[in-house]
N, C-alpha and C positions, 0 to 999 in steps of 0.2 A: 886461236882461243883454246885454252888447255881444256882438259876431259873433265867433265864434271859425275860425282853422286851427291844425289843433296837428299837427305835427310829432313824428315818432319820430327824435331822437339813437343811433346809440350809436358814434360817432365815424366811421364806414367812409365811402368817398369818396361812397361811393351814399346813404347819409344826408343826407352834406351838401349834394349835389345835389338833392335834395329838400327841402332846407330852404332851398335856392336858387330853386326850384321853385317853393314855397308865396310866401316873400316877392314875386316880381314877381304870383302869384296874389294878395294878400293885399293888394297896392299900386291891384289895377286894381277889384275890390270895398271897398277902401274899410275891410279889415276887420284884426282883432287879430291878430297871430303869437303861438302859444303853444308855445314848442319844451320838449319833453319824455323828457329819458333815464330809463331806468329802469332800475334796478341795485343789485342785492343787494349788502351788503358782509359778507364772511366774514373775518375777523382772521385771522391766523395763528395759527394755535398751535404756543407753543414749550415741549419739552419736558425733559424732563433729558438730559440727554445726559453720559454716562460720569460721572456722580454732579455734573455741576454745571446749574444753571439757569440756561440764556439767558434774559435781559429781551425782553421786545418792543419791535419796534421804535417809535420815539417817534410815524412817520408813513408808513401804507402808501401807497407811490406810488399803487396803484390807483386807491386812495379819492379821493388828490387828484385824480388825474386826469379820477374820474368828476365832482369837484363845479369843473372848471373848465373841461369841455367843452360845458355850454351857455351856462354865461355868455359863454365867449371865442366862442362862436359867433353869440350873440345881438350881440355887439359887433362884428363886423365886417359882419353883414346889415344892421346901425343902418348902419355906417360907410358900404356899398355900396347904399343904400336910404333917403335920409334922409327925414325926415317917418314912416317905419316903425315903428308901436307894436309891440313884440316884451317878449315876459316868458318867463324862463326855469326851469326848475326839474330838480331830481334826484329822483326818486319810489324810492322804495323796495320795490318792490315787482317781481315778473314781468313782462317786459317783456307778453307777450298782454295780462293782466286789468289791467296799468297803461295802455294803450293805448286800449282797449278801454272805459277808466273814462274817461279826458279826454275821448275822443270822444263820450262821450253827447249832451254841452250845446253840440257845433261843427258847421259846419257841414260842412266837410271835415279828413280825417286823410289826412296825404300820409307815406310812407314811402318807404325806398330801397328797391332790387331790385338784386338784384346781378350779374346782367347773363350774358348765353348762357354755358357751358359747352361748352368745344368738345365733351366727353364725353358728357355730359349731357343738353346740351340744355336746363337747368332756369334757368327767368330768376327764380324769387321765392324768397326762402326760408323757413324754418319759423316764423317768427315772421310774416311777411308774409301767408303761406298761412292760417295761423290766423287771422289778424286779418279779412282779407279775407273769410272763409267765416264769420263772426261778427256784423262788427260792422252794427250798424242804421245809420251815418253814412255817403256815399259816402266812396269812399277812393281816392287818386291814387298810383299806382305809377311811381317816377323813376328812370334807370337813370344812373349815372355815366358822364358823358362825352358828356351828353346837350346838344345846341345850342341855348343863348340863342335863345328866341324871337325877339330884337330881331338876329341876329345870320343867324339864318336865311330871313326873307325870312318873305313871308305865306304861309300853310300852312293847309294846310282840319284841319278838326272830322272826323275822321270818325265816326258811329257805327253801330254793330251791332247793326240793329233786328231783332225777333222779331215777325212779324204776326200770331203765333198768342196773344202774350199783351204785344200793346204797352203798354207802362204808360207811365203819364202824368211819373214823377215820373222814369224814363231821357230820356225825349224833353227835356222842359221841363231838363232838366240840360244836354242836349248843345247846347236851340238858344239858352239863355241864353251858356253856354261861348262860339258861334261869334258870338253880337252883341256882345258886351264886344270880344272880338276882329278887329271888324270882319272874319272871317274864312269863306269858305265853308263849308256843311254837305254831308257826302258819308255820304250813308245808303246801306247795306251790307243787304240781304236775301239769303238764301238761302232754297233749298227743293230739294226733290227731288221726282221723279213717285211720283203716286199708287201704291201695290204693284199695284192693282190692272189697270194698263197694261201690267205682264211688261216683256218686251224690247221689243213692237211700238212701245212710245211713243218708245223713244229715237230711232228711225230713221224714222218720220213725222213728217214736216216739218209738217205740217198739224196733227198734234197738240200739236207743240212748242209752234208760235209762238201758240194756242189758252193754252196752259198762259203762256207766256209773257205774254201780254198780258192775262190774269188776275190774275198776281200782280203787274203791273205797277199795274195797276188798282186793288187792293187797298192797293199802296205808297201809291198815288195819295189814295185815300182816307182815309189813317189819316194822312199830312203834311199833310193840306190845312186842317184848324185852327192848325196851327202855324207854317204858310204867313202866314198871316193875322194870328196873335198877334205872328210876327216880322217886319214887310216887308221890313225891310230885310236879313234872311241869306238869301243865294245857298243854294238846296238843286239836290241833283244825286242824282238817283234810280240807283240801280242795284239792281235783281233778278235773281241770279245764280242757274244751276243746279249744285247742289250745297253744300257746307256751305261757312258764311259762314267761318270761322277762316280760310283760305289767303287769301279775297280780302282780311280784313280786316288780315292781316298783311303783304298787299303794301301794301294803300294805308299803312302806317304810316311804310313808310319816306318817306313826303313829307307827313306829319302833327305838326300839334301838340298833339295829343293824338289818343286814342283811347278811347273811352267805348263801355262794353258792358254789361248789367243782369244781376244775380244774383239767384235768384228764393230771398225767407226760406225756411228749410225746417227745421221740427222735428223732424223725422226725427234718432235718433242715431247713425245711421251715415252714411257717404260725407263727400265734402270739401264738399257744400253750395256750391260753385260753378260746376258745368253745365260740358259740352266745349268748346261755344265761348267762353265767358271765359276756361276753364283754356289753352286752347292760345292763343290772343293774349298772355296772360298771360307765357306760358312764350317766345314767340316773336318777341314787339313792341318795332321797333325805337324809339318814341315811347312818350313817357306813355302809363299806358292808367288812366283812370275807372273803378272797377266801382261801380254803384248797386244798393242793395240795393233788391228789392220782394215784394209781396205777391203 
């Protein structure tokens, strides 16, 4: 079975920018474009109206619209990507569980996000959120208006490591991500003092730099195989006190992406993906990755 990126359509600028997204993705792995709208079609119904029956009409614009928005989109990523294997399709079904179903057998599902709300504040929306908080495949979130890698100069990988549960299959994502891109790796920890230090820790310096060069130690140890698997990606440690989401949403604004891990969870309530992915999420100026794991 050849590699797949499948792409979610459904016409918005933020789509297409992800489907812009995936193809230079899709150009530097070597791998398949499989862009996919997904869209119910409801006919009109027309009814008697003062004792006579309107005909329907012969062609709902919708329909056409929806069956010529991946083809014409698959035709200008060929046109602006040559050499680009790209297959398009209209699924009939819910965009989540139509989504959700192409992704099974790919390796990445990239979608749009539709970008800050001066009000709000909300950068993904309902159909994204779902997806995200579901699916088993990473998924890359694109926001419109977002700057051609080849246009923005070289830009580090950052990602948002958890030392309390690093999993292999976030890491091995972000520091593949930063060698294809010949691009530095900037790992992001966060942590807070123990409850059991009260106030006195914040203000002992001696216990800071103590707690400091602990979790330093500990970054130290958990990159240092993947040091080794990668030589050639630049990594840049940073152990922050206090929660990762602020530092990791400054570093995005000088990022080419931004990758952060979602832990599976069967539980049937909550969004199933954690405060610090949901607020990078909500808040990140760059691409951001989320990896689902165990």
């Amino acid at each position: 079975m050849s590699r797949t990126i499948v792409v979610g359509l459904d016409g918005s600028p933020e789509s297409l920018a992800a489907a812009e997204w995936a193809a230079r993705e899709a150009r530097l792995t070597d791998t398949r474009l499989r862009l996919v709208h997904a869209w119910l079609w409801h006919p009109s119904v027309y009814g008697p109206l003062a004792g006579v029956s309107v005909p329907p009409q012969a062609e709902d614009p919708q329909r056409a619209w929806a069956e010529r928005l991946p083809h014409e989109t698959a035709a200008k990523l060929t046109a602006d990507h040559p050499g680009l294997s790209v297959v398009a399709e209209r699924v009939a079904e819910q965009p989540v569980t139509a989504l959700l179903a192409a992704a099974e057998d790919a390796e990445l599902l990239v979608l749009g996000s539709r970008g800050l709300s001066g009000i709000a504040g909300f950068l993904t929306g309902s159909v994204a959120q779902s997806v995200v908080a579901r699916s088993r495949t990473p998924v890359v979130l694109v926001r419109a208006g977002a700057r051609p890698e080849e246009a923005s100069g070289r830009e580090d990988v950052v990602l948002g490591l958890d030392l309390e549960h690093p999993d292999a299959s976030v890491l091995g994502f972000a520091f593949r991500v930063a060698a294809r891109r010949a691009a530095s790796l900037r790992v992001v920890h966060g942590w807070s003092l123990p409850p059991y230090y009260g106030y006195s820790g914040a203000t002992d310096t001696a216990v800071n730099a103590q707690l400091i060069a602990a979790a330093q130690e500990r970054l130290t140890e958990v990159l240092s195989p993947w040091r080794e698997k990668f030589p050639g990606v630049e990594v840049r440690e940073q152990a922050v006190i206090g929660g990762a989401a602020p530092h990791l949403v400054d570093a995005s604004r000088n990022a080419a992406l931004v990758v952060v891990g979602r832990r599976n969870r069967r539980t049937p309530v909550g969004t199933h993906i954690g405060p610090v992915t949901q607020a990078v999420l909500h808040h990140s100026t760059a691409p951001v990755a989320v990896i689902p794991h165990d």
